[in-house]
N, C-alpha and C positions, 0 to 999 in steps of 0.2 A: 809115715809121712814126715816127722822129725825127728827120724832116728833114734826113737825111744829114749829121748833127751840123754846122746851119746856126745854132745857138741858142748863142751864145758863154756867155752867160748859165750853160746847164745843161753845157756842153761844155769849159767852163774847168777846166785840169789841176790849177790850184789848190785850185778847189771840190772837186773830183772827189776830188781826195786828202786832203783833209781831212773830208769827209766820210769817205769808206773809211774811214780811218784812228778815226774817231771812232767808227760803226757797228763796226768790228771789238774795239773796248776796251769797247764796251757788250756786245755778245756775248758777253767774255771776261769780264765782270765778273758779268753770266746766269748764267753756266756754272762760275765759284767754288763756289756751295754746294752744289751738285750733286755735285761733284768732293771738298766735305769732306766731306758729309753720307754718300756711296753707301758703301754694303760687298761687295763682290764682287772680284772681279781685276778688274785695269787694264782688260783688256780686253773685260768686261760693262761697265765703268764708261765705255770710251771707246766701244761701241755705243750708249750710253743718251743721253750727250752729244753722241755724232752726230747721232743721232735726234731729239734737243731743238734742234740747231740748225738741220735740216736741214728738217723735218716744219712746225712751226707757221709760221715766215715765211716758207712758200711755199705754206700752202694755198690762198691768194688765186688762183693758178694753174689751179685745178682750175673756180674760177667765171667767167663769162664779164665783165669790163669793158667800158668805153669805152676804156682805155690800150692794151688785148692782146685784140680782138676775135676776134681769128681761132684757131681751139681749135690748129693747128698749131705757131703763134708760140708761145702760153701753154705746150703739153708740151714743145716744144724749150727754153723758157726754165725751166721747171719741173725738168725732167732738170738742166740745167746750174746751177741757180743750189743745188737741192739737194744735187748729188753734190759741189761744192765747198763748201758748208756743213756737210756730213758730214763730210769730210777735213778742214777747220776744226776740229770737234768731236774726232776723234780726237788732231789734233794737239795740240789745248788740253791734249787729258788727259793724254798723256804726258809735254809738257813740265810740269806743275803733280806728276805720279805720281812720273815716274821718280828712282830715286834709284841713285846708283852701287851696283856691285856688293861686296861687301866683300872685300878683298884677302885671299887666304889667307896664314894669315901660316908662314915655312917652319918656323921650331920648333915650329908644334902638328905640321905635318906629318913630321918625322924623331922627334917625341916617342911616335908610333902605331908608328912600327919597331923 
């Protein structure tokens, strides 16, 4: 189907990773205002961003191409390119949510006994 990555062109580790790397900052920069805008707990916030990254750039998947004719190849790459775009999405949201815990501090605590 890709010519046993015979194509130096599309199979260079250079491209490869700069692209990723570029598609993943685009994503990440998608998924900001969602992240300041939403009001719920983290974790409605980090299913809603899974779902936003996970859902629209794969529904191509579900239609049949010339790229991924065979409906097999399209659900195995659908599963796969989804369920790590979800975990993308969750992980965006807690690194962008999380905020430390606030230290108890011991004088309020012997101040209650």
């Amino acid at each position: 189907m890709y010519g046993n990555g015979a194509d130096k062109q599309i199979f260079d580790l250079g491209r490869l990773l700069t692209l990723q790397l570029g598609r993943g900052i685009l994503w990440t920069l998608f998924t900001l205002p969602l992240l300041r805008m939403s009001k719920g707990s983290p974790w409605q916030i980090a299913l809603i961003a899974g779902l936003l990254l996970a859902l629209p750039m794969n529904i191509s998947h579900v239609i049949p191409n010339p790229i991924m004719p065979d409906p097999s190849v399209r659900l195995s790459h659908f599963i796969e390119t989804a369920t790590s775009n979800f975990i993308f999405g969750i992980f965006i949201t807690h690194l962008v949510l999380w905020r430390p815990r606030p230290a108890h501090a011991p004088e309020a605590a012997t101040a209650n006994n």
